[in-house]
C-alpha positions as semicolon CSV with decimal commas, in nm:
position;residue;x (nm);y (nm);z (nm)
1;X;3,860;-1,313;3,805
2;X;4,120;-1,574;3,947
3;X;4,439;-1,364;3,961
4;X;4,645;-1,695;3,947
5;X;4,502;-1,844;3,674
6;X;4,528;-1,548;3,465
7;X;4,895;-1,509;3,560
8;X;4,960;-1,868;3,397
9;X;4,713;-1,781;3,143
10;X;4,989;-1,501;3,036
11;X;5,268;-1,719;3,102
12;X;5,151;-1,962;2,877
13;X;5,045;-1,740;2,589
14;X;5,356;-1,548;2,587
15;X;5,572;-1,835;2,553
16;X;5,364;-1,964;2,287
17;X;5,383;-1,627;2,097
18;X;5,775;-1,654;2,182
19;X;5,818;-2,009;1,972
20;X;5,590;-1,857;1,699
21;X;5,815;-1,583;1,699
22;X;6,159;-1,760;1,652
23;X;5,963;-2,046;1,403
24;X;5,834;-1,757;1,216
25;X;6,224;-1,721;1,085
26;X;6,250;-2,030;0,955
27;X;5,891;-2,060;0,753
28;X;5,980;-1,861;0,473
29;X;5,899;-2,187;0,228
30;X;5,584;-2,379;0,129
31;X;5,716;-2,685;0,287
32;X;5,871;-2,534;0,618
33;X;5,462;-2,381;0,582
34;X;5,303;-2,739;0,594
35;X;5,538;-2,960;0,718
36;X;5,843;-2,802;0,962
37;X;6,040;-2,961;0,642
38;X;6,003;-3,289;0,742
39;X;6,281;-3,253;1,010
40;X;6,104;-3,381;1,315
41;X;6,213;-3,667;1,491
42;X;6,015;-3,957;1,582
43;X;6,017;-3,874;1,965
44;X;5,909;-3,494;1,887
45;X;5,667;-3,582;1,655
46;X;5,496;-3,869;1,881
47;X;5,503;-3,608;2,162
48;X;5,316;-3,369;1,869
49;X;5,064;-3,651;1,786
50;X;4,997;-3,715;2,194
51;X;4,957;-3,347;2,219
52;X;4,718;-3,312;1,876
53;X;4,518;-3,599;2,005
54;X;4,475;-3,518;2,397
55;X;4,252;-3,213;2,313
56;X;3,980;-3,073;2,534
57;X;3,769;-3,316;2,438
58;X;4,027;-3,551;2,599
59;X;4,080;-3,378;2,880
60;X;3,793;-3,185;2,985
61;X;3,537;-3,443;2,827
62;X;3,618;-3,784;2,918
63;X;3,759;-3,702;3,260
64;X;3,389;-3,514;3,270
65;X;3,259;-3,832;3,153
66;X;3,378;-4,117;3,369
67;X;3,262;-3,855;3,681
68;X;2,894;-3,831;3,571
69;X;2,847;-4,119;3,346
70;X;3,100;-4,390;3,510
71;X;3,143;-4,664;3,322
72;X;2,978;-4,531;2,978
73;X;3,233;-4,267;2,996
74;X;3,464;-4,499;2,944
75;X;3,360;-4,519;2,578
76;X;3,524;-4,223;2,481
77;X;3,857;-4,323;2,488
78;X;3,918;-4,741;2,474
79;X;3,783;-4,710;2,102
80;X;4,032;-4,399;2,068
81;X;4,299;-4,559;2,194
82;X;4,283;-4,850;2,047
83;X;4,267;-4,687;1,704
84;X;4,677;-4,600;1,693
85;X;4,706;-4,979;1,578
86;X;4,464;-4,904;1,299
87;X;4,704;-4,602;1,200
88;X;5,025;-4,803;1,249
89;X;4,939;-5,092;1,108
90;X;4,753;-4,964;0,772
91;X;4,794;-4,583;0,735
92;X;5,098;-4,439;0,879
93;X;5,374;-4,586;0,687
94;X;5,169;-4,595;0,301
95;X;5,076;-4,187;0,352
96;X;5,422;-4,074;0,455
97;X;5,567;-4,300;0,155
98;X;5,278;-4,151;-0,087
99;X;5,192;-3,801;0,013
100;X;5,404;-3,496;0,083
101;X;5,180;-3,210;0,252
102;X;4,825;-3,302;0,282
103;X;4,586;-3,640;0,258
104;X;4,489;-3,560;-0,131
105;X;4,834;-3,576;-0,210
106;X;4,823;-3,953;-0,108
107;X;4,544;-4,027;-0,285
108;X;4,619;-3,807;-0,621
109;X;4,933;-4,016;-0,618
110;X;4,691;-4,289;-0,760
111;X;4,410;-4,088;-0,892
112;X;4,540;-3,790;-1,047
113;X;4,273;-3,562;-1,089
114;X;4,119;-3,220;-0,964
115;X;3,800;-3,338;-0,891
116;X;3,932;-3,635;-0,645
117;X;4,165;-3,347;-0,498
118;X;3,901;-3,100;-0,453
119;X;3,632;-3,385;-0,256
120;X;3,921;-3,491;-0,012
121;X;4,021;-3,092;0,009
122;X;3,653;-3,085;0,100
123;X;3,628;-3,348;0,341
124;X;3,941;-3,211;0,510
125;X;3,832;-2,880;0,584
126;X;3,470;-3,002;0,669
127;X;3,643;-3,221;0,936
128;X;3,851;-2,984;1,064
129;X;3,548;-2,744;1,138
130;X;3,372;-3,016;1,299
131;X;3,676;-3,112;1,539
132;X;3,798;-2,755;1,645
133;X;3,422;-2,701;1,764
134;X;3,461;-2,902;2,012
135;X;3,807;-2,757;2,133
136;X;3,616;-2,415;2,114
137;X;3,343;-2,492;2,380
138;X;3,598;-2,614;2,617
139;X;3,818;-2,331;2,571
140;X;3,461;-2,128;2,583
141;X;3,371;-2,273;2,871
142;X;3,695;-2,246;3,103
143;X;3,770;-1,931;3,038
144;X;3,410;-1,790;3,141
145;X;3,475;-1,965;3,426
146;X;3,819;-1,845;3,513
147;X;3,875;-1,499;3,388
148;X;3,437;-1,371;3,389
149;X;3,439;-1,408;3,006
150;X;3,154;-1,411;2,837
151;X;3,142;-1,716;2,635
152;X;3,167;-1,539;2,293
153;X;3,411;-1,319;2,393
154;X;3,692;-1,648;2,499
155;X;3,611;-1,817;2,177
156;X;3,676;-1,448;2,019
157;X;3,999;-1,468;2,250
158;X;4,120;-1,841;2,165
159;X;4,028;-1,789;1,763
160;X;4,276;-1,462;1,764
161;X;4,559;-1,726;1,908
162;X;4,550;-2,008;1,758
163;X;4,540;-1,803;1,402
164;X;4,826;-1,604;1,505
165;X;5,029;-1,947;1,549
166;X;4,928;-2,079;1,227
167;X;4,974;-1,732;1,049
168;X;5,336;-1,636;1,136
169;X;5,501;-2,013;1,257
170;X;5,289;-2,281;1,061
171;X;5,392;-2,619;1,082
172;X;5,699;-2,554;1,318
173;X;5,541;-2,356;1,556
174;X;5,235;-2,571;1,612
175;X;5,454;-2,861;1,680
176;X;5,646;-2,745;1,944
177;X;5,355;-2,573;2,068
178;X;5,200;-2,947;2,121
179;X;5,522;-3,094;2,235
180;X;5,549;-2,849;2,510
181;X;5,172;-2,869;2,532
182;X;5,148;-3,239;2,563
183;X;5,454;-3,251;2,847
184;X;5,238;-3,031;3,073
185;X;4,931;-3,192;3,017
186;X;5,089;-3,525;3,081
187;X;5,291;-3,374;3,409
188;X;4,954;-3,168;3,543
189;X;4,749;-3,497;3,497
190;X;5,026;-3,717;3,696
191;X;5,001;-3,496;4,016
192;X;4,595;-3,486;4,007
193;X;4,640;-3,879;4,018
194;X;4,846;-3,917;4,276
195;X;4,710;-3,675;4,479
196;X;4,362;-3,907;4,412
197;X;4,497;-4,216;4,525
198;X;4,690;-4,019;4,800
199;X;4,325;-3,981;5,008
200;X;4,275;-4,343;4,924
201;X;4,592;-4,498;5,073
202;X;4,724;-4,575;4,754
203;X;4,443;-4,852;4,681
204;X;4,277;-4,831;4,392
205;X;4,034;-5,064;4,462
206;X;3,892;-4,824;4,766
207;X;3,804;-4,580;4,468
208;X;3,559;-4,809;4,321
209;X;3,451;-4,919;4,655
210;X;3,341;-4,565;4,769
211;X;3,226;-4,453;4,446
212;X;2,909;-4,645;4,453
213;X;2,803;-4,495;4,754
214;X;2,812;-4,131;4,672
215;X;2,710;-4,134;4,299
216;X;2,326;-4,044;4,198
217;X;2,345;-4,388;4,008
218;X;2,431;-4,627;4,300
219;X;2,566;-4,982;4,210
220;X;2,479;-4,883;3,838
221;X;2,749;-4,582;3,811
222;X;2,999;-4,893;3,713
223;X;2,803;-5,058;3,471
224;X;2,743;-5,012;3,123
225;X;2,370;-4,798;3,003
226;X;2,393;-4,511;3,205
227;X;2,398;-4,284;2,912
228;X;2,402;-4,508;2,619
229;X;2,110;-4,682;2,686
230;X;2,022;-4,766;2,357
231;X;2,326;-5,060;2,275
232;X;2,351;-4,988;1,933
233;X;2,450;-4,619;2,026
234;X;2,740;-4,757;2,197
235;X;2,863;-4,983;1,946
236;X;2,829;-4,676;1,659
237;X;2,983;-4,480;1,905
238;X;3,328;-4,725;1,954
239;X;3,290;-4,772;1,601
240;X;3,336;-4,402;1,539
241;X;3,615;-4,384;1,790
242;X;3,800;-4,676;1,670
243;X;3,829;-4,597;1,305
244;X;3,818;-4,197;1,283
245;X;4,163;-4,136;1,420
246;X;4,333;-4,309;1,067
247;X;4,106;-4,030;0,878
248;X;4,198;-3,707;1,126
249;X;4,351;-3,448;0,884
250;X;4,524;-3,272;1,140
251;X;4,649;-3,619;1,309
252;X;4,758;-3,722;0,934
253;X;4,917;-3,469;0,822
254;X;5,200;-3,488;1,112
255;X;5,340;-3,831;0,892
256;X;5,458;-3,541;0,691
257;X;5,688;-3,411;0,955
258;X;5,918;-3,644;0,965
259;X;6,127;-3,753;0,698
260;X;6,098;-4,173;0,636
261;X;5,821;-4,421;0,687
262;X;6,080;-4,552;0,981
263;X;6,046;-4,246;1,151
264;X;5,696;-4,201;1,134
265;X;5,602;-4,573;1,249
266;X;5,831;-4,429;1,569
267;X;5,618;-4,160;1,584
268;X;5,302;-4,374;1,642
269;X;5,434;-4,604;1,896
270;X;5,583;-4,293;2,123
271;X;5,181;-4,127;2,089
272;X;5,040;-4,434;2,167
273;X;5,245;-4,490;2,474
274;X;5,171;-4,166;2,604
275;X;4,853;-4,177;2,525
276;X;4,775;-4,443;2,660
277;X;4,941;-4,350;2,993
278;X;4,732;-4,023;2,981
279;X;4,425;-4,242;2,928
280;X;4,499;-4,454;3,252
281;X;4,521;-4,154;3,489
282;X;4,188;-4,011;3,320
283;X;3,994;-4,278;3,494
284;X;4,066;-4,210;3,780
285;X;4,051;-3,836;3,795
286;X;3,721;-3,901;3,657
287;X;3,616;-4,153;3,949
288;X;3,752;-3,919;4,196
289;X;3,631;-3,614;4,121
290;X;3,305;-3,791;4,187
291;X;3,390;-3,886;4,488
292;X;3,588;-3,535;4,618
293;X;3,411;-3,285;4,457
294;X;3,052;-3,459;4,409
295;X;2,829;-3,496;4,072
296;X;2,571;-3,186;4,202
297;X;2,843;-2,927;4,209
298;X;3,034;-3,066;3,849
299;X;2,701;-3,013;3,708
300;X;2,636;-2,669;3,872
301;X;2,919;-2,585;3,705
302;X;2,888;-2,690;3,346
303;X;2,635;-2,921;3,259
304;X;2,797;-3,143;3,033
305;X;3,093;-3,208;3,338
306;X;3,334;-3,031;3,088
307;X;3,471;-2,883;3,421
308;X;3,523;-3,181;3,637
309;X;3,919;-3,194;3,614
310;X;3,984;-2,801;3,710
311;X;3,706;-2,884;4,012
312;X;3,900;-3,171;4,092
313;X;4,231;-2,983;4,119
314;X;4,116;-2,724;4,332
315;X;3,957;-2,934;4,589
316;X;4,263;-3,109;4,621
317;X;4,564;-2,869;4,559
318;X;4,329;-2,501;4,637
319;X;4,373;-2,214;4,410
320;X;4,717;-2,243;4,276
321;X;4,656;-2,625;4,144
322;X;4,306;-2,503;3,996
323;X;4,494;-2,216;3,794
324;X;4,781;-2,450;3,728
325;X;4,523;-2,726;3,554
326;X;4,304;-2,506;3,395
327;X;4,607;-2,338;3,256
328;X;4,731;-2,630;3,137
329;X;4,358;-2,670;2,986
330;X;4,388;-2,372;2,802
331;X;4,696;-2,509;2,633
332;X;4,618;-2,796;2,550
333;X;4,315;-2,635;2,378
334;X;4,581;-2,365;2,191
335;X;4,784;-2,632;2,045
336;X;4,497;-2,888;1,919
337;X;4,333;-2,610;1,714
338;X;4,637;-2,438;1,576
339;X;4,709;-2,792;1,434
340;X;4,324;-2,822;1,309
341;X;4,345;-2,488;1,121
342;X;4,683;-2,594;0,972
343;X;4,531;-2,866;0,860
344;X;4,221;-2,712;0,686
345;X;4,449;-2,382;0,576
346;X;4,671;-2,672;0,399
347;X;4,403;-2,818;0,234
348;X;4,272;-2,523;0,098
349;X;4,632;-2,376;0,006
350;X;4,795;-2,681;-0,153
351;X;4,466;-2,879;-0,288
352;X;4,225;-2,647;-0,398
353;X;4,392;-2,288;-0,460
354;X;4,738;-2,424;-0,612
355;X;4,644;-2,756;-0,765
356;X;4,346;-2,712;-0,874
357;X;4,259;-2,311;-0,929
358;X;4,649;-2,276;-1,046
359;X;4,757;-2,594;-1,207
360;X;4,983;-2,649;-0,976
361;X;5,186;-2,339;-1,071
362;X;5,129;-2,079;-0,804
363;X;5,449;-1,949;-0,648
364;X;5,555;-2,027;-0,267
365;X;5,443;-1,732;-0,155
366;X;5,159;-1,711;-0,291
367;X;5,052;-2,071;-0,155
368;X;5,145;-1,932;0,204
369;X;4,929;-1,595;0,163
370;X;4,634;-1,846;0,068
371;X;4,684;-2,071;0,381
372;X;4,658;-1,797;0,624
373;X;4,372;-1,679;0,448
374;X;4,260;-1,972;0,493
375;X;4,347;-2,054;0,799
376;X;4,182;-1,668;0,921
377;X;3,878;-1,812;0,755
378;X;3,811;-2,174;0,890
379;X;3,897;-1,999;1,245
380;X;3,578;-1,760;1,216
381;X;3,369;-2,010;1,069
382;X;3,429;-2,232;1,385
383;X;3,346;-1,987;1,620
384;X;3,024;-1,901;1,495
385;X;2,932;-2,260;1,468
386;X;3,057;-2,311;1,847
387;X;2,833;-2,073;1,957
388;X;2,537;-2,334;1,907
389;X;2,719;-2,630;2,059
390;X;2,859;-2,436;2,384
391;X;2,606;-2,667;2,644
392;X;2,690;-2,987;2,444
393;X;2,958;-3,188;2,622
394;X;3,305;-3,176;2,446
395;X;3,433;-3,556;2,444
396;X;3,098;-3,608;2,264
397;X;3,176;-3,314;2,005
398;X;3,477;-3,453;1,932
399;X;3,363;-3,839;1,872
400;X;3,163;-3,722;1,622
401;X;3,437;-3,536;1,363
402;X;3,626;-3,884;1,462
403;X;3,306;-4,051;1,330
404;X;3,282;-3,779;1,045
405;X;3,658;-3,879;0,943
406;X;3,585;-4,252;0,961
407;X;3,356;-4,228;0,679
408;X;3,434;-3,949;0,437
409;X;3,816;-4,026;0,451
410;X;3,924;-4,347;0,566
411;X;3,747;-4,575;0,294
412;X;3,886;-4,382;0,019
413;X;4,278;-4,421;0,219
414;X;4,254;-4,815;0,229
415;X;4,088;-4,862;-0,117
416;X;4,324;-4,654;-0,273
417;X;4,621;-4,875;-0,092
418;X;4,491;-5,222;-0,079
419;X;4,216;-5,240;-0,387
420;X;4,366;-5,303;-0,715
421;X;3,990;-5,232;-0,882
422;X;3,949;-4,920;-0,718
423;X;3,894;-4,673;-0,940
424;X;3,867;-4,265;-1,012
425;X;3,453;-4,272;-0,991
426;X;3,460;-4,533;-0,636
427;X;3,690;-4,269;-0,482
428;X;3,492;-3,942;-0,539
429;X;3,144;-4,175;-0,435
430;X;3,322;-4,284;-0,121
431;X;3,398;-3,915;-0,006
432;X;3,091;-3,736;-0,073
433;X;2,840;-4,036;0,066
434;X;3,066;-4,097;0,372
435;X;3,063;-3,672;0,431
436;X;2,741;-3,622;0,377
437;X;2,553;-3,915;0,522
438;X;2,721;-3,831;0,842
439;X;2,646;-3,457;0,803
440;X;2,272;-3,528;0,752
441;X;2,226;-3,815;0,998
442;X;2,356;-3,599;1,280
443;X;2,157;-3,322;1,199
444;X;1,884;-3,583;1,249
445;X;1,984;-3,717;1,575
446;X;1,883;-3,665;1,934
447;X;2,197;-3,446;1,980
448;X;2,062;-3,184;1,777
449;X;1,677;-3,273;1,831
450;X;1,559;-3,318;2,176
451;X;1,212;-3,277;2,316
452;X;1,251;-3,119;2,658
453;X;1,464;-2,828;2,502
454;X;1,849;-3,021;2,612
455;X;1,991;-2,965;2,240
456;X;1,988;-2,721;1,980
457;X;1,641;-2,779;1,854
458;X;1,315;-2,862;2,054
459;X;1,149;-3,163;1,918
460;X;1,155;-3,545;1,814
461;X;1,475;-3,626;1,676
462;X;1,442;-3,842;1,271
463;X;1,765;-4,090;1,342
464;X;1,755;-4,284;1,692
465;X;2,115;-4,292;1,740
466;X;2,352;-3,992;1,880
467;X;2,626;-4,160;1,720
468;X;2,562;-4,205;1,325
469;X;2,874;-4,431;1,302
470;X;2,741;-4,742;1,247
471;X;2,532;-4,638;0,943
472;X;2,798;-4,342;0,785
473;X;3,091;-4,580;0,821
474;X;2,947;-4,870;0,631
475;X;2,803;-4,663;0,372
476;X;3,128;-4,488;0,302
477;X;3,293;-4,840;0,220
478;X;2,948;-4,971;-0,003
479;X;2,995;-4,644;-0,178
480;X;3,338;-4,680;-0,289
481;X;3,264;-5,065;-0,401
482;X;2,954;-4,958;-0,582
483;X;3,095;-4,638;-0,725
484;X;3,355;-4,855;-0,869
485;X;3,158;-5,170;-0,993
486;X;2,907;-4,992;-1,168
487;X;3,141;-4,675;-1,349
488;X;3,171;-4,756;-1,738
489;X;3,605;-4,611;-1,725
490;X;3,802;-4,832;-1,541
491;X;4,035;-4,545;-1,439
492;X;4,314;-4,787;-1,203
493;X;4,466;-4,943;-1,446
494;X;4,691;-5,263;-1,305
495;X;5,047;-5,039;-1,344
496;X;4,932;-4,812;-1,151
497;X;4,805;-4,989;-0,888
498;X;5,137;-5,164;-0,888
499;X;5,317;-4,836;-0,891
500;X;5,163;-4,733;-0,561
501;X;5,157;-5,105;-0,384
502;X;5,581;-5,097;-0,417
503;X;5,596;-4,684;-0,353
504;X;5,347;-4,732;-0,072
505;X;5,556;-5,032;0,120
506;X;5,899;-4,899;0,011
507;X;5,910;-4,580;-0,031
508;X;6,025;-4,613;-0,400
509;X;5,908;-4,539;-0,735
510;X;5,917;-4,812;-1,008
């Protein structure tokens, strides 16, 4: 066991329990529950959105990535990146005008029914399953490696946690949790990169220079094919990664924070910043820790390079820096799944137990009792599903629920803003095609079928592609047109449609 690291370990857990503790006095409502009130600012909640977003798949994948896979690693995060415009632009400002705790609130505002409410419940909890899997295997992962863990017993370890978070502080504690999360992760990354380009002089340019010469891959390692070989995999993977972030519950859901469309267009451009920032440095740990540390011993120690970054800090800062990152790991990990159960807890609480099984009459403290239910529920489902996806590398996990979101909930968010026509039947159509093609077509895929025994199953994968994007995503969109075109009950009728064009640019009702 690494004395140090566990040390931080405590240090960081405690504090955490400490801001559940204090946040735990001010839940005592259904909104303080879901959405801190709505009293964030947009600095705090673009520091929560950063910290949501730069998960272990984020941090532990794509740094993992870029050091085995070079320039294909690079996949996993330009698409994400670049997909805060898509939520700034079109999603950010209607939901916060339209909704008020979860994503079927948005979208009931138009289509008022249960069964519309219970598909995007669906597709929210679904979602948040898939993404907090692949925050679960790094966590998994790390701490077997730090503290002697079995695998089952960190997951075990992290699931306890994160529910505790989400049980007694809800919304407020998981935001500060990320906010304090995402400054550490952001200050922990910063030192690993200058302490890179410290053994290069400062020169970027020697980084790529050397890193052809010690990489299995030679003059390839910078050029595109390395893993995605197939180039329609790499397009439905960008695809995936470009869309999926406007259709994240848990990234969603944090418009609800804050209390004006002003605010929360704020909060987007302070995540993207420091995202972006984050993204920059990632690079080059990646390329380094090829270099420094060297691709035989990232694999030795997780196969999937889910370990490169705490490698790289202890070959260049020793023990203390290794316990320091992989502390700062184990955070980030904490905070991204606290906000994915809150997300599916929510969902179930709000959507399906008070709106639909209670008619929108259940008392506040009843809809609390049902989100930590909830939220005790989704947590244990995760973990046993992790357990099959623990030598799977994380970045990829977590493409896919980005690719899962892309189709099951981002057609119905734009068709419902932008498409006069759209209607009651296109909307329910949109959500269960978009879920379940993506479900099925991954099940199919070489990531769960692979011949020489490297995925969960042994044997010839149905769909070619490891990313299912460019199929799922299209057919969530042709869904929701033909749902609508061919249903008899045209159920948006033009005031409506009008009602939520003003309400979703202005804020107001008419």
């Amino acid at each position: 066991m690494n004395t140090t690291a566990f040390i931080l370990f405590l240090i960081i857990v405690i504090a955490t329990l400490v801001i559940t503790y204090f946040a735990a006095k001010r839940t005592n409502s259904a909104n303080q529950f879901y959405t801190a009130g709505g009293g964030l600012t947009g600095w705090q909640n673009g520091l929560a959105i950063s910290g949501d977003f730069m998960s272990a798949s984020s941090f532990l994948g794509i740094v993992g990535g870029v050091a085995l896979t070079g320039f294909d690693g690079l996949y996993l995060l330009l698409g994400a990146l670049v997909s805060y415009l898509v939520v700034m632009y079109l999603v950010a400002e209607p939901l916060r005008n339209l909704g008020r705790y979860t994503l079927a609130d948005m979208i009931t505002a138009r289509f008022n029914t249960k069964k519309v409410r219970g598909f995007a419940a669906l597709n929210t909890v679904t979602i948040s399953v898939f993404y907090m899997i692949a925050q679960l295997v790094g966590a998994g992962v790390l701490i077997k490696l730090l503290l002697g863990f079995e695998f089952t017993t960190s997951l075990i370890i992290v699931g306890i946690l994160m529910t505790v978070y989400v049980l007694f502080g809800g919304m407020t504690a998981t935001s500060w949790v990320q906010i304090i999360k995402a400054a550490l992760l952001i200050s922990g990354t910063f030192i690993l990169f200058i302490l890179v380009l410290s053994k290069f002089n400062f020169n970027p340019l020697k980084i790529f220079e050397q890193v052809k010469q010690v990489t299995p891959l030679g003059e390839a390692f910078l050029y595109p094919g390395n893993k995605n070989t197939n180039g329609l995999d790499a397009i439905s993977l960008n695809v995936g990664l470009l869309l999926g972030t406007a259709g994240l519950p848990h990234v969603l859901i944090r418009f609800f924070t804050v209390h004006d469309a002003k605010t929360a267009r704020k909060s987007v451009t302070v995540a993207t910043w420091v995202i972006s920032l984050f993204y920059v440095m990632a690079i080059f740990l990646g390329l380094g820790a090829t270099i420094l540390v060297g691709t035989n011993k990232i694999i030795a120690a997780n196969p999937a390079g889910n370990m490169t970054a705490p490698l790289l800090a202890e070959t260049l800062g020793g023990n203390f820096m290794f316990a320091f990152i992989s502390a700062v790991a184990f955070a980030t990990i904490l905070a991204v799944v606290a906000g994915i159960v809150l997300s599916g807890a929510s969902a179930f609480a709000h959507d399906f137990y008070n709106e639909i099984v209670r008619g929108g009459k259940a008392t506040e403290k009843e809809q609390v009792r049902a989100a930590r239910i909830a939220a005790i529920s989704v947590s244990v489902l995760s973990i046993i599903l992790s357990l099959f996806a623990k030598n799977l590398n994380v970045a990829f996990l977590g493409s896919l629920a980005l690719t899962l979101a892309a189709s099951s909930n981002l057609p119905v968010i734009l068709y419902t803003i932008y498409w006069r026509k759209f209607n009651t039947a296109g909307a329910i159509t949109s959500m269960i095609v978009g879920l379940f093609s993506t479900l099925i077509l991954v099940f199919l895929s070489p990531n769960v079928w692979d011949p020489s025994g490297h995925a969960i199953f042994v044997g010839k994968p149905i769909f070619p592609l490891a990313s299912p994007g460019i199929v799922s995503i299209p057919l969530g969109f042709i869904a929701g047109y033909l749902g609508t075109v061919f249903s008899q009950k045209k159920h948006a009728q033009d005031d409506v449609f009008d009602k939520i064009l003003v309400q979703s640019n202005l804020g107001k009702d008419i």
